[in-house]
N, C-alpha and C positions, 0 to 999 in steps of 0.2 A: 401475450408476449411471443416474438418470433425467435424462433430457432437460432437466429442469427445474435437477437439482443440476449437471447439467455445466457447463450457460447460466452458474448464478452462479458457478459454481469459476473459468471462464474472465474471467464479469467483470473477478472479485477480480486474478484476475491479469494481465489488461491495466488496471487499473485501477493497479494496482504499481509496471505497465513503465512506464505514464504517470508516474508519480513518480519513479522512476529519470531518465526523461529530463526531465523539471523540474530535479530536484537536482542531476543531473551536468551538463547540458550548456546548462540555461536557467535559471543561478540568475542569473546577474549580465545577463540577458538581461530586458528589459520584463515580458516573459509571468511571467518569474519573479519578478521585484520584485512585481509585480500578485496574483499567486496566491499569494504568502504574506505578503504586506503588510510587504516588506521597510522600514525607514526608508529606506535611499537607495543608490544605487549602490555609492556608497562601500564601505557597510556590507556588500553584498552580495559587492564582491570580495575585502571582509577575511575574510567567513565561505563561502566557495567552496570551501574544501579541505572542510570538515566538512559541506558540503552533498553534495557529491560522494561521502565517507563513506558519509551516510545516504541517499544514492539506492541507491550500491552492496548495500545491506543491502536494499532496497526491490528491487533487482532478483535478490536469491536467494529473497524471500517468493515474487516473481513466477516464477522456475524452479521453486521446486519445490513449486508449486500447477499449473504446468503439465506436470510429470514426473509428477505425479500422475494427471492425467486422461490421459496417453499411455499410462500401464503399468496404467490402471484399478484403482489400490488406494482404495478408501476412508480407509481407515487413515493413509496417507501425505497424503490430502488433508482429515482432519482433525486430525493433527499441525501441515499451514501455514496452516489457519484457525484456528484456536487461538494462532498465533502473531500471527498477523496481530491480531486481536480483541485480545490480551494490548496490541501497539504502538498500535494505535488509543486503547486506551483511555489507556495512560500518556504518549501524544502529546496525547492532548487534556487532561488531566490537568496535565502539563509545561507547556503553552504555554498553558491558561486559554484555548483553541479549543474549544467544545463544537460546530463544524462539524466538525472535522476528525475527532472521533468517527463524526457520522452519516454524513461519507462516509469513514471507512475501515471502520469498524466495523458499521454495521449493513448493509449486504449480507451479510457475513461471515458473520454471526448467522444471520441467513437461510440462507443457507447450509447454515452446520451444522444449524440447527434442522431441515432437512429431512432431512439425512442419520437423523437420530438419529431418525425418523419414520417 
């Protein structure tokens, strides 16, 4: 792996953990109303379990992008970029966010484009 693929492998995946810790533990928190432009509090502690859900899911992209770069498989860190790029695209797709594409998905891209390089 080069220096360059490892930087973004590791991005993607504290970029992840960062969403994990939004979803599970700062949704009904300001930060989290703000970064996903929740309608209101309210709203935020009615949908808390399923945030929580998709953090959880957002922190095994995050494991095992970083299992990857510890056991040095290519292979294994193009199977969680690929995953990642698949959620990116149908999160922004789903919610009518074309940000939420370019920041989940095009580092990712990156990414793999290099590997495959």
């Amino acid at each position: 792996m080069t220096t360059i693929i490892t930087i973004l492998i590791a991005f993607v995946a504290l970029e992840h953990f960062y969403f994990l810790v939004l979803e599970m533990f700062l949704w009904t928190k300001t930060k989290g109303i703000k970064t996903f432009g929740l309608k209101s509090k309210e709203f935020a502690e009615e949908t808390k379990v399923l945030a929580a859900n998709q953090g959880l899911y957002n922190g095994f992209l995050s494991a095992g992008l970083i299992w990857s770069l510890v056991i040095k498989d290519l292979n294994v860190s193009m199977f969680f970029l690929s995953c990642v790029i698949i959620a990116g695209i149908y999160g922004a797709y789903s919610t009518k966010k074309i940000k939420l594409f370019y920041v989940q998905a095009i580092p990712t891209i990156f990414a793999l484009i290099l590997i495959f390089i």
